[in-house]
C-alpha positions as CSV (number, residue, x, y, z in Angstrom):
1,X,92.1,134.7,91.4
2,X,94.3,136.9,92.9
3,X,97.3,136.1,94.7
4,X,99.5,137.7,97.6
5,X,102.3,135.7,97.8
6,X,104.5,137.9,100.7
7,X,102.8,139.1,104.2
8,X,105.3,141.9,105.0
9,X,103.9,145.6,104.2
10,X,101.0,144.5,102.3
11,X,97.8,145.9,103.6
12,X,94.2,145.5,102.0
13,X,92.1,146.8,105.0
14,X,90.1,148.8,102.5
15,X,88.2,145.7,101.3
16,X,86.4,143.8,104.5
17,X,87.0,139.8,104.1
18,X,85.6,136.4,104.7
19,X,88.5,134.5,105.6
20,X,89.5,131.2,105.8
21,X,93.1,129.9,107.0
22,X,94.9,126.4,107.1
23,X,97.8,125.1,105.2
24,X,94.6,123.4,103.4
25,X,97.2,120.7,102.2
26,X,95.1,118.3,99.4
27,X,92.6,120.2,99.9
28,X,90.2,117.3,100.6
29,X,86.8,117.3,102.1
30,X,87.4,118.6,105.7
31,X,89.1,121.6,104.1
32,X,86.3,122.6,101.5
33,X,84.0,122.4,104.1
34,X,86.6,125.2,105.7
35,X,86.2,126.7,102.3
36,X,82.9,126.2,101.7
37,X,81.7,128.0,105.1
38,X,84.1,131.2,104.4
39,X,82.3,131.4,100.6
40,X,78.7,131.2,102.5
41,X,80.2,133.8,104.8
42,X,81.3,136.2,101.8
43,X,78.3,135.6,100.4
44,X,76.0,136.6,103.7
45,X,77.2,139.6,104.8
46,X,79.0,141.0,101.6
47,X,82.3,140.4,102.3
48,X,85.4,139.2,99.5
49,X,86.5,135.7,99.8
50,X,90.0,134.9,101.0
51,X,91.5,131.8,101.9
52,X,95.2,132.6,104.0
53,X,97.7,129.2,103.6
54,X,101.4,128.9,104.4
55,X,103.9,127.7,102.3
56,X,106.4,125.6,103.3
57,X,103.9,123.8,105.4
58,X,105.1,124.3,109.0
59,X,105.7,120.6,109.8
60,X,108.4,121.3,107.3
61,X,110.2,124.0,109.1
62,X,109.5,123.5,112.8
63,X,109.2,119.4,113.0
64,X,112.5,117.8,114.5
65,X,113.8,115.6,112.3
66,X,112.6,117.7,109.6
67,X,111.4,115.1,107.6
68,X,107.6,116.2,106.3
69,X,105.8,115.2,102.9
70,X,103.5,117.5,101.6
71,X,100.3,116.0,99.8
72,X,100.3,118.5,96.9
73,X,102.2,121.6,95.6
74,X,101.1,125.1,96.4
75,X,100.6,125.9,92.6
76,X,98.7,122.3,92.9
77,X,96.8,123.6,96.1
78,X,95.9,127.8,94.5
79,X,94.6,126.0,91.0
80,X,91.8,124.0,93.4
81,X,91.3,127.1,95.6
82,X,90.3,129.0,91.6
83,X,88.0,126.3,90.8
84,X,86.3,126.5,94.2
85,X,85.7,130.3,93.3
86,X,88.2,131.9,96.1
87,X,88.8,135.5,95.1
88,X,91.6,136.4,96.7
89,X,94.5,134.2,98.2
90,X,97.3,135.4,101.1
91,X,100.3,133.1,100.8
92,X,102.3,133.2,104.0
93,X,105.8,132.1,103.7
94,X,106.4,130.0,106.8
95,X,109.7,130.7,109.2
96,X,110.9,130.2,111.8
97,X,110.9,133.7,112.6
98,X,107.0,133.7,111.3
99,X,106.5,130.9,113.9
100,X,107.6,133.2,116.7
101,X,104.5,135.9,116.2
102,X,102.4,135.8,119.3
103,X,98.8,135.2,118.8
104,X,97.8,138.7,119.4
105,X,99.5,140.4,117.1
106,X,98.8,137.4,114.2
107,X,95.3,138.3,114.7
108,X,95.4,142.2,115.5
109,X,98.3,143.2,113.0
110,X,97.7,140.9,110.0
111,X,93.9,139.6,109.8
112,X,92.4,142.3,111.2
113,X,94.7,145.3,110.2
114,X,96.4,144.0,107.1
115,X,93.6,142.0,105.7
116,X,90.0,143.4,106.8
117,X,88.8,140.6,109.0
118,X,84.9,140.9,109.1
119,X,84.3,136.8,109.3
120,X,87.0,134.0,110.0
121,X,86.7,130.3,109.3
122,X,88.6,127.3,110.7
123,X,89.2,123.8,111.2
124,X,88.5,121.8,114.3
125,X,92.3,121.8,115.2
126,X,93.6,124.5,114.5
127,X,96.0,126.8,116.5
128,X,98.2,130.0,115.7
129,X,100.9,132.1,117.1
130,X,104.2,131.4,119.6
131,X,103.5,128.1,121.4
132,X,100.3,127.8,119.6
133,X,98.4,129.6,121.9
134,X,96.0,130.5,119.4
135,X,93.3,128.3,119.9
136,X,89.6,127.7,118.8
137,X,88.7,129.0,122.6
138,X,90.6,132.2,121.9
139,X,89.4,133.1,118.8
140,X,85.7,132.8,120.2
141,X,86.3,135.0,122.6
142,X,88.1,137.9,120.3
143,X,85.5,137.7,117.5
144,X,82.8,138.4,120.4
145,X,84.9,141.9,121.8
146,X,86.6,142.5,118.1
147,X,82.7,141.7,116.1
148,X,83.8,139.9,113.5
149,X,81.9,136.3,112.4
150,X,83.6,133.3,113.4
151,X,83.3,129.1,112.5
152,X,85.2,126.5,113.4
153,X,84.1,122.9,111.6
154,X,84.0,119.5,112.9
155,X,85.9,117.0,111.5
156,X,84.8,114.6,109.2
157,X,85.2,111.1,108.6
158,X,85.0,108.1,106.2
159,X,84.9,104.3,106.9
160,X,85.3,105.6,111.0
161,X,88.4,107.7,110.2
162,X,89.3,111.1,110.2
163,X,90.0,112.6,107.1
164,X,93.8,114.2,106.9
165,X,96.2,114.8,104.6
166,X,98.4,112.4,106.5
167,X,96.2,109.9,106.2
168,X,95.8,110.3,102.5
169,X,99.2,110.7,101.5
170,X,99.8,107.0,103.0
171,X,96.6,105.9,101.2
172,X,98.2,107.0,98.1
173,X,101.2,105.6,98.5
174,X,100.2,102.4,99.4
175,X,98.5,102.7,96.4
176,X,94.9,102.3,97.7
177,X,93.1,105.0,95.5
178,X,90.0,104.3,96.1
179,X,89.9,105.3,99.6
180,X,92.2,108.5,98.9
181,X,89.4,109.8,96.5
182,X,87.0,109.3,99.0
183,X,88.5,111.4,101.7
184,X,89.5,113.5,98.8
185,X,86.5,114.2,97.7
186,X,87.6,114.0,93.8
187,X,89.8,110.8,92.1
188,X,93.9,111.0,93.2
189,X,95.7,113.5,90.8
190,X,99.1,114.4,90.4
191,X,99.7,118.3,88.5
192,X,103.0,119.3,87.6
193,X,105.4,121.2,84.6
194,X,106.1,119.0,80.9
195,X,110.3,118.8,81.0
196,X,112.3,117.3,78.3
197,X,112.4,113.5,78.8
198,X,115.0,110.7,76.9
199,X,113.1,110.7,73.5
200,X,112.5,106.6,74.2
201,X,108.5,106.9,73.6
202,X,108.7,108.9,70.0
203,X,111.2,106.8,68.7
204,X,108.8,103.8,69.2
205,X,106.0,105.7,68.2
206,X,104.7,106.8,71.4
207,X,105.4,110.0,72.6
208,X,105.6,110.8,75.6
209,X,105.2,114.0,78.1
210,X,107.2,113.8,81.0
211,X,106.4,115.0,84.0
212,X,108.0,117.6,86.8
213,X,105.7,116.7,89.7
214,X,107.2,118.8,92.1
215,X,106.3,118.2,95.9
216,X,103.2,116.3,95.1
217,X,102.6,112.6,96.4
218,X,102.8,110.0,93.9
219,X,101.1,106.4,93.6
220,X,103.0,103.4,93.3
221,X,105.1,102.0,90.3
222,X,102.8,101.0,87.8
223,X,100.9,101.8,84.0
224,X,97.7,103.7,85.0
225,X,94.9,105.1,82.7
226,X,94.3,108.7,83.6
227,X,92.4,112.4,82.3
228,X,95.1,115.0,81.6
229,X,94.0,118.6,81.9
230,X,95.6,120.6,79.7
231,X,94.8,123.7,80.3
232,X,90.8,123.4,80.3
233,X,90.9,120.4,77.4
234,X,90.8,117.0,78.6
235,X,92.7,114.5,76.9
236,X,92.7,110.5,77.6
237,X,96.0,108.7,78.5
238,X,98.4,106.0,79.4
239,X,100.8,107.1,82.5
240,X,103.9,105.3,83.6
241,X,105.6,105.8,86.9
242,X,108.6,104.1,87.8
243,X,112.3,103.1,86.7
244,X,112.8,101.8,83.1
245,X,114.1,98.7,83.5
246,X,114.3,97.5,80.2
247,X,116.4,99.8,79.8
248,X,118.0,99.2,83.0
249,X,117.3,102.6,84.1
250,X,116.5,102.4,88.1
251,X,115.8,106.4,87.8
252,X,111.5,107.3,88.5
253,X,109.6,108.5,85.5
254,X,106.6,109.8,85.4
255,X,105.7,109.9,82.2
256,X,102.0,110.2,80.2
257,X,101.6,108.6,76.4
258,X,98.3,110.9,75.4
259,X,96.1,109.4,72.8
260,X,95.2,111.1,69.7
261,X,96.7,114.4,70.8
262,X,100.5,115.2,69.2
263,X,100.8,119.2,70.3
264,X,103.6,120.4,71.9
265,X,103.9,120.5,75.5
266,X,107.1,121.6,76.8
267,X,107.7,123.9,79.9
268,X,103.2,123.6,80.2
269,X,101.8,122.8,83.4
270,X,99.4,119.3,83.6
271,X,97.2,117.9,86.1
272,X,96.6,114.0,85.4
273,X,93.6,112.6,87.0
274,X,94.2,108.8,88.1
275,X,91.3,106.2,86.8
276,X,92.6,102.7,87.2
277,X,96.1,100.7,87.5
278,X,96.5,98.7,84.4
279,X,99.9,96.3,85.7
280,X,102.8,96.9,87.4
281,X,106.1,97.9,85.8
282,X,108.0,94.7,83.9
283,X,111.0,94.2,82.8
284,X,110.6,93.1,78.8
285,X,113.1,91.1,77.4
286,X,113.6,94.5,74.7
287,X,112.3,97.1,73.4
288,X,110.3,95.2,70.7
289,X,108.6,93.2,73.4
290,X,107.8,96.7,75.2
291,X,106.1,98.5,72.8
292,X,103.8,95.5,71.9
293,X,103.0,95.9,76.0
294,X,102.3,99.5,75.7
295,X,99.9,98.7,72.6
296,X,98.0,96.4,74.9
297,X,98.2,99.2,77.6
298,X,96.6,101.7,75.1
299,X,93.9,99.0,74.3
300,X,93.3,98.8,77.8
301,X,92.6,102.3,78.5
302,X,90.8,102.9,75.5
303,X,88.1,100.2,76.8
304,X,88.2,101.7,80.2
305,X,87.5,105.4,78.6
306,X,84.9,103.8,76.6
307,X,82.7,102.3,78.8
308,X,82.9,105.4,81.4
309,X,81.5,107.6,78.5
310,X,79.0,105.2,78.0
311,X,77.8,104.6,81.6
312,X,77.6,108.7,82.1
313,X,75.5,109.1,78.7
314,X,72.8,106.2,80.1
């Protein structure tokens, strides 16, 4: 997939696009159905897919206090655009400034001039430009006088709510997964870089990669069987997140003992795919106690991997 990552003085007009635009956050069902209808749209009248995000995510720079969580990262958010089969992607960085761009010229200087417009796809709420003026209303009426193809999707809902990334980022953590991979659409995953950790797991013999997660919403405390994707191999593991405090160490970890797999993983990035809690963090009375607790956790998971391979083959 390619990726533009700065809107000033790039121009691709030569290529017409399908384009889709949101800050796509989690990328959950309502937005692939954004995503979904731009791909049909490439795919009807011959046009290269695009989907245009922002990054901060403007809640970030313009809401007062400026306190806003993001779901995901945007490497997090471009990986699941790939796998969706986007082409091309137009990062906009998000400003203040940025913010001030009347609707008019968003639309007649950067989708249509910069990027090619030929077919535009939307969410049910969205709204662009100064004041955000830019509304669904507007946009009907300038794709009929500027002929390019325009959608805007309903929303969607599960168990009678609307799905938003709000309302799965408090899903997840309160730690209700179940319902946050429903709206998802896929299980709860976290995808960050492999840093250099304390060393605790190896010297008990169970080493451990530890985990960068970046902006991305975490689950509660807890031991949690999960998938790791490491780079197109999937490996089975044993994930804790949390303080230490057997060690007395009040500092979060997030930290993945893989089974069977002993390469190298420094500075790589990983996406770990949640399956099932397995307890809440402990304190053990040391670090004997501990690694007995982590064999039982391994056990655990191993069952759990176990009988999903064996209900997928039936």
């Amino acid at each position: 997939m390619k990726i533009y990552e700065d809107a000033s003085g790039v121009r691709l007009k030569e290529r017409s696009r399908a384009i889709a635009i949101g800050v796509f956050d989690g990328v959950h069902r309502g937005h692939r159905k954004i995503l979904r209808q731009m791909l049909r749209h490439s795919r009807r009248f011959g046009l290269v897919p695009m989907a245009v995000t922002f990054d901060p995510h403007p809640l970030k720079v313009l809401a007062r206090p400026k306190k806003h969580e993001a779901l995901m990262s945007l490497s997090h958010r471009l990986r699941l655009f790939e796998k969706m089969g986007i082409a091309e992607t137009f990062v906009i960085r998000f400003t203040r400034a940025f913010s001030g761009m009347s609707r008019g010229r968003f639309l007649s200087d950067l989708l249509l001039g910069r990027l090619g417009l030929g077919a535009l796809s939307v969410g049910y709420d969205f709204r662009f430009g100064r004041g955000g003026l830019g509304d669904l209303e507007f946009l009907r009426k300038e794709s009929r006088e500027r002929k390019f193809h325009f959608s805007a999707s309903k929303p969607l809902k599960v168990a009678g709510r609307i799905i938003s990334s709000t309302e799965i980022r408090r899903l997840i953590v309160s730690g209700d997964l179940r319902m946050a991979s429903r709206m998802l659409g896929r299980p709860v995953s976290v995808y960050g870089t492999v840093i250099h950790g304390r060393g605790r797991g190896g010297r008990r013999g169970f080493p451990t990669a530890n985990l960068n997660p970046h902006h991305e919403t975490i689950p509660p405390a807890g031991v949690y069987a999960v998938r790791g994707d490491l780079g197109g191999r999937w490996v089975e593991g044993v994930l804790h997140i949390g303080p230490r405090p057997t060690y007395d160490d009040r500092q979060r970890s997030v930290e993945v003992h893989f089974l069977n797999f002993s390469q190298g993983l420094y500075g790589k990035d990983v996406e770990l795919v949640f399956l099932k809690k397995l307890r809440p963090i402990r304190k053990f009375k040391d670090p004997l106690e501990l690694a007995q607790a982590i064999k039982k956790d391994i056990l655990r998971a191993g069952r759990l991997f176990t009988l999903q391979k064996s209900f997928l083959q039936v």
